[in-house]
PDB file with one MODEL, atoms N, CA, C and O in Angstrom:
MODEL        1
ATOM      1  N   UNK A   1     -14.800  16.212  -3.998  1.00  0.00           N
ATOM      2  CA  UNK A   1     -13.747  15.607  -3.227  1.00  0.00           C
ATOM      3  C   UNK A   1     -14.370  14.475  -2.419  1.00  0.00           C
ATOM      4  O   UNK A   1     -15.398  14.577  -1.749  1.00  0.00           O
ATOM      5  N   UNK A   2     -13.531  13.252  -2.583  1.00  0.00           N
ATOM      6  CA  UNK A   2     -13.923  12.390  -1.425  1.00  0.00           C
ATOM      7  C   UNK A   2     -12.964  11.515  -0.922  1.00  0.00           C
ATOM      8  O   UNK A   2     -12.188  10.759  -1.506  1.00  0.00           O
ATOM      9  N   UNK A   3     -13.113  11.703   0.047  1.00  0.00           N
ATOM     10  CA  UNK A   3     -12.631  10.962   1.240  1.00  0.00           C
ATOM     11  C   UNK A   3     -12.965   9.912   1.732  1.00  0.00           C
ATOM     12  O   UNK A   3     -13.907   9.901   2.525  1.00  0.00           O
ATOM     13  N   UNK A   4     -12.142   8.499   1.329  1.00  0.00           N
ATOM     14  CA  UNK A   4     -12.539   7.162   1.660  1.00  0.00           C
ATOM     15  C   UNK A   4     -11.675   6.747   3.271  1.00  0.00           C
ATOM     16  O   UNK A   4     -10.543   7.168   3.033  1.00  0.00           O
ATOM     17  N   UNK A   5     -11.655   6.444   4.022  1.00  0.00           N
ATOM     18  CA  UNK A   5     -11.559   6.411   5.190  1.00  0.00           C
ATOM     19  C   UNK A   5     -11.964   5.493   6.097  1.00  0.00           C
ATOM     20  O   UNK A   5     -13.163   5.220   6.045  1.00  0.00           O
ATOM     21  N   UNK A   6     -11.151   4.801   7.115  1.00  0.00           N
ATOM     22  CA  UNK A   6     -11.228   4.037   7.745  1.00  0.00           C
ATOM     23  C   UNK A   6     -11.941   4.465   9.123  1.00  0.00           C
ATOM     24  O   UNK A   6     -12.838   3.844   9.694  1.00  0.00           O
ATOM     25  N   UNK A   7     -11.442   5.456   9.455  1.00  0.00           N
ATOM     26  CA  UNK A   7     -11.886   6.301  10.829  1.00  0.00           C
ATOM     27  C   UNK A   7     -12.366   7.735   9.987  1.00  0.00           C
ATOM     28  O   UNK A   7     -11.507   8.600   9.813  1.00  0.00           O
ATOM     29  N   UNK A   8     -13.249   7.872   9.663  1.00  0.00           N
ATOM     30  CA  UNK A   8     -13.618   8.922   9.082  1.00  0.00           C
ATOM     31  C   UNK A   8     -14.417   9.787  10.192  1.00  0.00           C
ATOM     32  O   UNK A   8     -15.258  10.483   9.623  1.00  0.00           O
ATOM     33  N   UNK A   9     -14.420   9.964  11.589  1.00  0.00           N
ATOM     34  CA  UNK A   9     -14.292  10.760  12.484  1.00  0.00           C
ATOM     35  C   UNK A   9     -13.410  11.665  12.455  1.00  0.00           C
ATOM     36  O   UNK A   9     -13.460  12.879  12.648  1.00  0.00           O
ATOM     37  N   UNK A  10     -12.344  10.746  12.117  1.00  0.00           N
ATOM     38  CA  UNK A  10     -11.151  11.661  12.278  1.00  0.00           C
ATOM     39  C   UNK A  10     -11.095  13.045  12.033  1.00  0.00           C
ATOM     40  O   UNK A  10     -10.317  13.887  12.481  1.00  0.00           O
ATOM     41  N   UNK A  11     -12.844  13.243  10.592  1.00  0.00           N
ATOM     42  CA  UNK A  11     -12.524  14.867  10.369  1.00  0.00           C
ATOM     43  C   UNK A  11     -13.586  15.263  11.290  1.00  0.00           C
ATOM     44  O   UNK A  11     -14.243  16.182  10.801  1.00  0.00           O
ATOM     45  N   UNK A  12     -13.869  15.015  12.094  1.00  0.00           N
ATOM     46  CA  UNK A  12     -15.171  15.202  13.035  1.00  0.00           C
ATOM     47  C   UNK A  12     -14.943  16.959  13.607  1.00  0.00           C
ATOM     48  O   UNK A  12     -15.773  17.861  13.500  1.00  0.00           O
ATOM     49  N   UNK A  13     -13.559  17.044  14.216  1.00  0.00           N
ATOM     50  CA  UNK A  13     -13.462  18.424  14.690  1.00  0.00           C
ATOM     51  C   UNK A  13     -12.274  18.852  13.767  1.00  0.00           C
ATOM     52  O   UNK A  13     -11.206  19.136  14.308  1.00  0.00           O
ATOM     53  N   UNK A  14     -12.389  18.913  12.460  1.00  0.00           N
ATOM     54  CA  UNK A  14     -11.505  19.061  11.802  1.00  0.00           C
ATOM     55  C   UNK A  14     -11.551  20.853  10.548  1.00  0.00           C
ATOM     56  O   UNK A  14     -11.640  20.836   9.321  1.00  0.00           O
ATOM     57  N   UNK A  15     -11.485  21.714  11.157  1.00  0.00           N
ATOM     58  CA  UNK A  15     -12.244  23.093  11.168  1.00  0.00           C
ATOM     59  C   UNK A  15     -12.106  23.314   9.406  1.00  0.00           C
ATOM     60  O   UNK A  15     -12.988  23.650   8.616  1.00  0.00           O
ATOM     61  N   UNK A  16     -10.444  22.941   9.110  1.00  0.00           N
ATOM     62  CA  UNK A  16     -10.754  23.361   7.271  1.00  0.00           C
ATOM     63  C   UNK A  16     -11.296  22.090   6.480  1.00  0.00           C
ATOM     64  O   UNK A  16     -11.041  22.266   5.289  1.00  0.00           O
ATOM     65  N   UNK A  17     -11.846  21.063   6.653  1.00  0.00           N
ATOM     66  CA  UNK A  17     -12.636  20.276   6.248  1.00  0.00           C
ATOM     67  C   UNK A  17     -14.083  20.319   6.755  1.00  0.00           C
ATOM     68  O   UNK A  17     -14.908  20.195   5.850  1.00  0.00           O
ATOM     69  N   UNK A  18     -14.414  20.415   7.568  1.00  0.00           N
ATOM     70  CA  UNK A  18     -16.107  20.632   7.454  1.00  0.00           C
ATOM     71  C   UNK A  18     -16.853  21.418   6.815  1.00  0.00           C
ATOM     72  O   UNK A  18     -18.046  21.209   6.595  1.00  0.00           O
ATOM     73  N   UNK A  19     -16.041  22.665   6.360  1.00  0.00           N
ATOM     74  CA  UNK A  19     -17.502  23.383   5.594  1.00  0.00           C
ATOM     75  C   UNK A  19     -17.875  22.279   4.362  1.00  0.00           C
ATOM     76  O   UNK A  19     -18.995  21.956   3.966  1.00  0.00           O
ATOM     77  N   UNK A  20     -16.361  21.744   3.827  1.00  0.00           N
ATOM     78  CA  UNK A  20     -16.734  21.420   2.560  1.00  0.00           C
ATOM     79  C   UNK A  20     -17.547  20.039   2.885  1.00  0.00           C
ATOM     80  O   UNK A  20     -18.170  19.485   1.980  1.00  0.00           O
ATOM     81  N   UNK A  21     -17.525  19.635   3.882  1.00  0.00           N
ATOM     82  CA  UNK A  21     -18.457  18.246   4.075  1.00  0.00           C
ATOM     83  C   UNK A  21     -20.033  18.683   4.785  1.00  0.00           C
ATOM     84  O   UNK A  21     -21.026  17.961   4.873  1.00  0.00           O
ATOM     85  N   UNK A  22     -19.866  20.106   5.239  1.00  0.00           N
ATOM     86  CA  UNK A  22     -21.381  20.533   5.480  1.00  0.00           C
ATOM     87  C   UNK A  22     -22.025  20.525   4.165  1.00  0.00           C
ATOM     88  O   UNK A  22     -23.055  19.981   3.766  1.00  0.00           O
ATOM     89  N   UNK A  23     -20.899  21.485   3.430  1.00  0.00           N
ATOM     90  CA  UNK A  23     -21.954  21.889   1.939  1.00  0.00           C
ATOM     91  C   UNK A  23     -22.068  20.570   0.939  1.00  0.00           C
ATOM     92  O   UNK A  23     -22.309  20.871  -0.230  1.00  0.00           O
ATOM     93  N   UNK A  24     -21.968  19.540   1.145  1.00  0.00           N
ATOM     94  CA  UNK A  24     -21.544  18.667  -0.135  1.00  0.00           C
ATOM     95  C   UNK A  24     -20.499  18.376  -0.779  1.00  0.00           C
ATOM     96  O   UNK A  24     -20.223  17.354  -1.409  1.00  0.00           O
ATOM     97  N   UNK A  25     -19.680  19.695  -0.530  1.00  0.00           N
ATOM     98  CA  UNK A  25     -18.430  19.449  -1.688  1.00  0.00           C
ATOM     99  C   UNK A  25     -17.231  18.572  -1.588  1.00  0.00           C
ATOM    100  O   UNK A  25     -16.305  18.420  -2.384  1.00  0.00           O
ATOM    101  N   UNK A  26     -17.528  17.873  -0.089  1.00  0.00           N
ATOM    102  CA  UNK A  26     -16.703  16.875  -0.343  1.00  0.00           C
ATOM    103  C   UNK A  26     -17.431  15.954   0.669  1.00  0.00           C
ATOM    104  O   UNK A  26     -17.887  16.398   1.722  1.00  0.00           O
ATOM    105  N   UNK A  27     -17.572  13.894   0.092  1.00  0.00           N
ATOM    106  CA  UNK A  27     -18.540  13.172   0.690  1.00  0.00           C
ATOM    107  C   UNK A  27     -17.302  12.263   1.373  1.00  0.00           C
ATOM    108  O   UNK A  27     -16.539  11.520   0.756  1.00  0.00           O
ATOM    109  N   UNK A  28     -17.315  12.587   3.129  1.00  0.00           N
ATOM    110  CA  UNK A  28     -16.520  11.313   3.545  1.00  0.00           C
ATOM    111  C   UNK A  28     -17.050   9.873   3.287  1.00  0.00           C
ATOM    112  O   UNK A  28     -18.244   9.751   3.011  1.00  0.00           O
ATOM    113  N   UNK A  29     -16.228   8.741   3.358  1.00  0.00           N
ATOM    114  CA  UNK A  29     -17.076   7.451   3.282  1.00  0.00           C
ATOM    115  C   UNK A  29     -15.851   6.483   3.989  1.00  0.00           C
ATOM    116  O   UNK A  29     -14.621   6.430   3.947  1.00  0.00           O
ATOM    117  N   UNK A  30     -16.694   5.933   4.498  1.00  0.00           N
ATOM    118  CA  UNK A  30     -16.140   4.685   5.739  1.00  0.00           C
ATOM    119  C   UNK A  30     -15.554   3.647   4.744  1.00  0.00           C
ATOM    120  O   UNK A  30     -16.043   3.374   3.647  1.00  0.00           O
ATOM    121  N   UNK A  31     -14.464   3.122   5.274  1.00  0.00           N
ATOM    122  CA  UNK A  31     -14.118   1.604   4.344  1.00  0.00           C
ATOM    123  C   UNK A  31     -12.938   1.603   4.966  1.00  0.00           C
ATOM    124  O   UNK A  31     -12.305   2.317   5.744  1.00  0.00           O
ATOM    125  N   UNK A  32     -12.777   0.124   4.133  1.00  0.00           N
ATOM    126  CA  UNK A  32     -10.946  -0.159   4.253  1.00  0.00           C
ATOM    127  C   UNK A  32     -10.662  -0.805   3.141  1.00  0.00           C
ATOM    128  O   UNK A  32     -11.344  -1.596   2.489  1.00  0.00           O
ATOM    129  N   UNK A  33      -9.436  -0.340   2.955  1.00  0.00           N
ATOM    130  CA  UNK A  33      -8.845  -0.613   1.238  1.00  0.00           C
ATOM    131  C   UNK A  33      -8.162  -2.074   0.718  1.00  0.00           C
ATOM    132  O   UNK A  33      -7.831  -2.449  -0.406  1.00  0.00           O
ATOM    133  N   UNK A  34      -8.080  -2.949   2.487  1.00  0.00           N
ATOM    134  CA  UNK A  34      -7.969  -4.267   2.020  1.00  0.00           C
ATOM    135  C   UNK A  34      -9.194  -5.329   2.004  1.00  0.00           C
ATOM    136  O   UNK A  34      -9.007  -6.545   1.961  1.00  0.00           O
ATOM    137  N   UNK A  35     -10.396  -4.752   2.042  1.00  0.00           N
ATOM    138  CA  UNK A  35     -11.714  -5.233   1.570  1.00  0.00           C
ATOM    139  C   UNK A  35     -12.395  -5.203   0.083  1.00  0.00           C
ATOM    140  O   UNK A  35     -13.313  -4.384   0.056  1.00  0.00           O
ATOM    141  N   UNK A  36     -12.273  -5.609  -0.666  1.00  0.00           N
ATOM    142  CA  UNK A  36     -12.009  -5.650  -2.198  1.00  0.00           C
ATOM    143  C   UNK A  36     -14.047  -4.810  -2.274  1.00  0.00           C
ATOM    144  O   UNK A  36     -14.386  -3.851  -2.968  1.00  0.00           O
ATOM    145  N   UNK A  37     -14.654  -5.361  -1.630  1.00  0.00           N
ATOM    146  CA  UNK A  37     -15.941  -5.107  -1.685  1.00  0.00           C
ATOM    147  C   UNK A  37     -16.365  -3.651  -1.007  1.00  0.00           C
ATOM    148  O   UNK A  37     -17.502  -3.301  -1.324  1.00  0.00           O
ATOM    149  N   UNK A  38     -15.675  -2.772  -0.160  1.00  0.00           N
ATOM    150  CA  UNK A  38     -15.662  -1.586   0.670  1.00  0.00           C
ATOM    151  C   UNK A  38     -15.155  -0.372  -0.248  1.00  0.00           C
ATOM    152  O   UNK A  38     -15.440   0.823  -0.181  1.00  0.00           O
ATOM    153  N   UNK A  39     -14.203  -1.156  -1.240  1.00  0.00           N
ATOM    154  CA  UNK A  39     -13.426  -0.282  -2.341  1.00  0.00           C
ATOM    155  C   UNK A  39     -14.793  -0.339  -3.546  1.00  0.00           C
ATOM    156  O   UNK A  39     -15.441   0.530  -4.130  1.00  0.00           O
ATOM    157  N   UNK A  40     -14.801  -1.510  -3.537  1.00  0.00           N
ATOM    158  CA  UNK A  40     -15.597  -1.074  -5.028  1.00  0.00           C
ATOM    159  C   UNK A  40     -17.304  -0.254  -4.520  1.00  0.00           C
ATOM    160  O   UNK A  40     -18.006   0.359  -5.325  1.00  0.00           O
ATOM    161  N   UNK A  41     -17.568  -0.407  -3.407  1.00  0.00           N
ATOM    162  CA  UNK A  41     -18.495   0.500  -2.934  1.00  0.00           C
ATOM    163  C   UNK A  41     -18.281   1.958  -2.895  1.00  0.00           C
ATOM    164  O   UNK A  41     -19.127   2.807  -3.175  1.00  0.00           O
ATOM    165  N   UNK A  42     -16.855   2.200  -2.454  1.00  0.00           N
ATOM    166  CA  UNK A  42     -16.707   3.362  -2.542  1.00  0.00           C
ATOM    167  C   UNK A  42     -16.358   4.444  -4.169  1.00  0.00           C
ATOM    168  O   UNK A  42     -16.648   5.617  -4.400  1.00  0.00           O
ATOM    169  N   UNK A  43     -15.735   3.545  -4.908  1.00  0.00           N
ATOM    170  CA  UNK A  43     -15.420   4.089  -6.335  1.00  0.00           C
ATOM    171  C   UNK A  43     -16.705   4.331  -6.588  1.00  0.00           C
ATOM    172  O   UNK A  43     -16.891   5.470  -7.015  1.00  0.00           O
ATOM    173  N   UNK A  44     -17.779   3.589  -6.467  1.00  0.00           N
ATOM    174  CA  UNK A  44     -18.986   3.447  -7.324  1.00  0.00           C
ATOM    175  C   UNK A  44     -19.413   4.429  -6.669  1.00  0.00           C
ATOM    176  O   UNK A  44     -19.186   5.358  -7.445  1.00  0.00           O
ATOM    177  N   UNK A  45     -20.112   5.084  -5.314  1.00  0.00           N
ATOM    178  CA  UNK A  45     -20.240   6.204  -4.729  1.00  0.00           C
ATOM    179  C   UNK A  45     -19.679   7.305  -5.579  1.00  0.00           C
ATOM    180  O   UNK A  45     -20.422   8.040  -6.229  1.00  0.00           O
ATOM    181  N   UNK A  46     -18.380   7.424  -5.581  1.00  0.00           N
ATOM    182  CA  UNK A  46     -17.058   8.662  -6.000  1.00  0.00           C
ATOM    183  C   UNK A  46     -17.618   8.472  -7.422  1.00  0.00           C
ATOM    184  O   UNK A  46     -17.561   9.539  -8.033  1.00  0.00           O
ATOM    185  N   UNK A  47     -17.990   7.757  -7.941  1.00  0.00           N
ATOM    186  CA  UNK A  47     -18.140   8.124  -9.441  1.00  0.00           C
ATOM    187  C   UNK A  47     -19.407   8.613  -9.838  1.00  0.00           C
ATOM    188  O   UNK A  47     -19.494   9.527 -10.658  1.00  0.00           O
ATOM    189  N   UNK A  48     -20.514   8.014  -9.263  1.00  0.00           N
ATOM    190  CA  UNK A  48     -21.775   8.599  -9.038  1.00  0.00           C
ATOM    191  C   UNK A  48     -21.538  10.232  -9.067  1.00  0.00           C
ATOM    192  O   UNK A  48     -21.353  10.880 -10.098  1.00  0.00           O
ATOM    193  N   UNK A  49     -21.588  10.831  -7.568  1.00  0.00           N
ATOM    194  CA  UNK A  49     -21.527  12.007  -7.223  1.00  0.00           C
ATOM    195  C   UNK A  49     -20.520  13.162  -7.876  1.00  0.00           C
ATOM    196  O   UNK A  49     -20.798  14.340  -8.105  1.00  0.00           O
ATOM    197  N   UNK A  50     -19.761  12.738  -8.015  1.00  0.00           N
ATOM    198  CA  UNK A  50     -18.576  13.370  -9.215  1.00  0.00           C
ATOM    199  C   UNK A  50     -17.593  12.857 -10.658  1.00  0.00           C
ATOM    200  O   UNK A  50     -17.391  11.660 -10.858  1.00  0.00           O
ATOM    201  N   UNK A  51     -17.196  13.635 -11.327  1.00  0.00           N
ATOM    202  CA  UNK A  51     -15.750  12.458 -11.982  1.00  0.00           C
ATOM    203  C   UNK A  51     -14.577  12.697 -11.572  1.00  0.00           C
ATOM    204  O   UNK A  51     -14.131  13.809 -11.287  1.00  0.00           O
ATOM    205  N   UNK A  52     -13.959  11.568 -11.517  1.00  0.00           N
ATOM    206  CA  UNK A  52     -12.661  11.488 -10.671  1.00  0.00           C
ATOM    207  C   UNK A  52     -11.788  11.899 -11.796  1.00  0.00           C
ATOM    208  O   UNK A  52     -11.753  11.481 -12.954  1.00  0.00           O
ATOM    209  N   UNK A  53     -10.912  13.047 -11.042  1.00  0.00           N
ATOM    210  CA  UNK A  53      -9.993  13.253 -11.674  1.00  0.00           C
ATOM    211  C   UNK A  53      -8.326  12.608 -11.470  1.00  0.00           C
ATOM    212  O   UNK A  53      -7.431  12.596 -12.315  1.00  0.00           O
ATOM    213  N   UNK A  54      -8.285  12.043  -9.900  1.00  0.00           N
ATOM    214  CA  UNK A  54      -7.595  12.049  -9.228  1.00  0.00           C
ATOM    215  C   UNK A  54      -7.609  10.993  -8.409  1.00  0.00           C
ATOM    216  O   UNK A  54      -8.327  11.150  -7.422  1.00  0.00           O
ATOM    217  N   UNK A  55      -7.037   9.936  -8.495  1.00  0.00           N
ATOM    218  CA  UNK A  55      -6.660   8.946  -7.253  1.00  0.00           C
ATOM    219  C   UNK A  55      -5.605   9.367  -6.110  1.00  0.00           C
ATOM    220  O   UNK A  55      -4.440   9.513  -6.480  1.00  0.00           O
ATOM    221  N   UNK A  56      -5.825   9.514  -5.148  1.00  0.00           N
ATOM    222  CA  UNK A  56      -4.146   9.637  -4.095  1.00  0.00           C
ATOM    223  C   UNK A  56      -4.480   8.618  -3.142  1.00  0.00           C
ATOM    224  O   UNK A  56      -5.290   8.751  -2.224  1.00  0.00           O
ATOM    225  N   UNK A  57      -3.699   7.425  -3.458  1.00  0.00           N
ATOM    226  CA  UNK A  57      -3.307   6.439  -2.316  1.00  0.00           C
ATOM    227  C   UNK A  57      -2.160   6.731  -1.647  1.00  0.00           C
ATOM    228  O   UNK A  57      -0.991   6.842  -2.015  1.00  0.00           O
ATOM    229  N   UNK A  58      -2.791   6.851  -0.435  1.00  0.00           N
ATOM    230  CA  UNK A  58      -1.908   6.543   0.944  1.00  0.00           C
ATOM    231  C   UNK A  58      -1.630   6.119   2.040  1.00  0.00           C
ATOM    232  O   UNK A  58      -1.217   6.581   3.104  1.00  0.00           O
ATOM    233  N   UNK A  59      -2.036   4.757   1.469  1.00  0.00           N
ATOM    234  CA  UNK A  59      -2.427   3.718   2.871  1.00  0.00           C
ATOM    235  C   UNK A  59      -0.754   3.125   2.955  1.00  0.00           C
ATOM    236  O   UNK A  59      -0.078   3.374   1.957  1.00  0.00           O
ATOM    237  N   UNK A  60      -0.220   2.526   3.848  1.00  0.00           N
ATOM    238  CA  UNK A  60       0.610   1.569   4.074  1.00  0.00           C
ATOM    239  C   UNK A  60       0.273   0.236   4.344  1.00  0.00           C
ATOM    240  O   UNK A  60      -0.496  -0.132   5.233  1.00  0.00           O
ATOM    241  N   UNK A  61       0.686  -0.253   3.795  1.00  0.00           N
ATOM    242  CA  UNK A  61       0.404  -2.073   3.868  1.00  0.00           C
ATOM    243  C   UNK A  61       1.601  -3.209   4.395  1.00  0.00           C
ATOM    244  O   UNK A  61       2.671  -3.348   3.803  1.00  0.00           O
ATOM    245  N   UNK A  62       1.183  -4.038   5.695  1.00  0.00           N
ATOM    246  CA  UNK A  62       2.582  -4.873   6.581  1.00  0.00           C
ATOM    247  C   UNK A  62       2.907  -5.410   5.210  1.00  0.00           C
ATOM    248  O   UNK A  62       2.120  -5.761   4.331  1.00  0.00           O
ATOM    249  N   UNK A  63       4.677  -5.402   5.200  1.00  0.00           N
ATOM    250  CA  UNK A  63       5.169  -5.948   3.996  1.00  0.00           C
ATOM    251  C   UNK A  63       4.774  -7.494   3.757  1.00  0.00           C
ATOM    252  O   UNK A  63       4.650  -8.036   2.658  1.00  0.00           O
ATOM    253  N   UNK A  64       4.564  -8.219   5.318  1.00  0.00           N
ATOM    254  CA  UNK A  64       3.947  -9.234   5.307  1.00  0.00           C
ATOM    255  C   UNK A  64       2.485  -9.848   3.958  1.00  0.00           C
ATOM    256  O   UNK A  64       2.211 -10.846   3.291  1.00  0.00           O
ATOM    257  N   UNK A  65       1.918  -8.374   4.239  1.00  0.00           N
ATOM    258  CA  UNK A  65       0.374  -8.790   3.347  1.00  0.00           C
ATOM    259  C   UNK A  65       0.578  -8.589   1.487  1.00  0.00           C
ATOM    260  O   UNK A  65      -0.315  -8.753   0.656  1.00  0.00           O
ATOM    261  N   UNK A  66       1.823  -8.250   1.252  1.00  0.00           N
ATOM    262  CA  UNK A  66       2.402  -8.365   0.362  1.00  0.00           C
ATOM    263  C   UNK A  66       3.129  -9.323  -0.643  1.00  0.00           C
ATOM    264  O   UNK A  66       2.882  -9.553  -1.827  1.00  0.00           O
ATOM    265  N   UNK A  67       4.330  -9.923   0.384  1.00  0.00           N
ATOM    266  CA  UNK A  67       5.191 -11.282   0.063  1.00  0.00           C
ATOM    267  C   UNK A  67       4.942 -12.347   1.088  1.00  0.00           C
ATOM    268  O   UNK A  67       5.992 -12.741   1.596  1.00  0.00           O
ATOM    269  N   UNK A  68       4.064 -12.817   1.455  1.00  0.00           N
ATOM    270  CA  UNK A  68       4.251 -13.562   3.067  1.00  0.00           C
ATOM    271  C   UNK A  68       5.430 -14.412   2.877  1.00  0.00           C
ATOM    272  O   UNK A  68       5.843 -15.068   1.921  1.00  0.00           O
ATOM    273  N   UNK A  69       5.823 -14.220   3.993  1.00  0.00           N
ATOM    274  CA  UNK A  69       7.223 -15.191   3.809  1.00  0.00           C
ATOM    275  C   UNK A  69       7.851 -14.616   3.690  1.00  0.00           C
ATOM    276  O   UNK A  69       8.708 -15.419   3.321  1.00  0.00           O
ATOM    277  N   UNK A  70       8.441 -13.483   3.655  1.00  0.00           N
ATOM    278  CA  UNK A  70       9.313 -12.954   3.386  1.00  0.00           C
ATOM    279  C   UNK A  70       9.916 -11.846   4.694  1.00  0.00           C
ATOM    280  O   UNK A  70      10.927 -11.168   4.511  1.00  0.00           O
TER     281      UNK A  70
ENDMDL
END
């Protein structure tokens, strides 16, 4: 499992996620998903250490950074 993350503190006191980030079984990683270069750091990480079975995006993006102008 991994966890790409902007504030990846966030699981800092986060009690059913730490074992699996004590033991390995899941690697948080810092980024942001509108940095084209933070993403492909992180896939390349996620693919290394495991195979992905699974993408789940769930970022929101200002409709602005989408259509500008609109």
């Amino acid at each position: 499992m991994v966890f790409f993350l902007r504030s990846p503190g966030a699981f800092d006191d986060d009690a059913a996620i730490q074992p699996y980030v004590q033991s390995g079984r899941a690697i948080v990683l810092k980024g942001d998903t509108l940095d084209k270069h933070s993403v492909a750091t992180a896939w390349t990480t996620a693919n290394e250490s495991r195979n992905i079975d699974l993408v789940l995006y769930t970022v929101g993006v200002l409709h602005s950074l989408i259509a500008p102008g609109l």
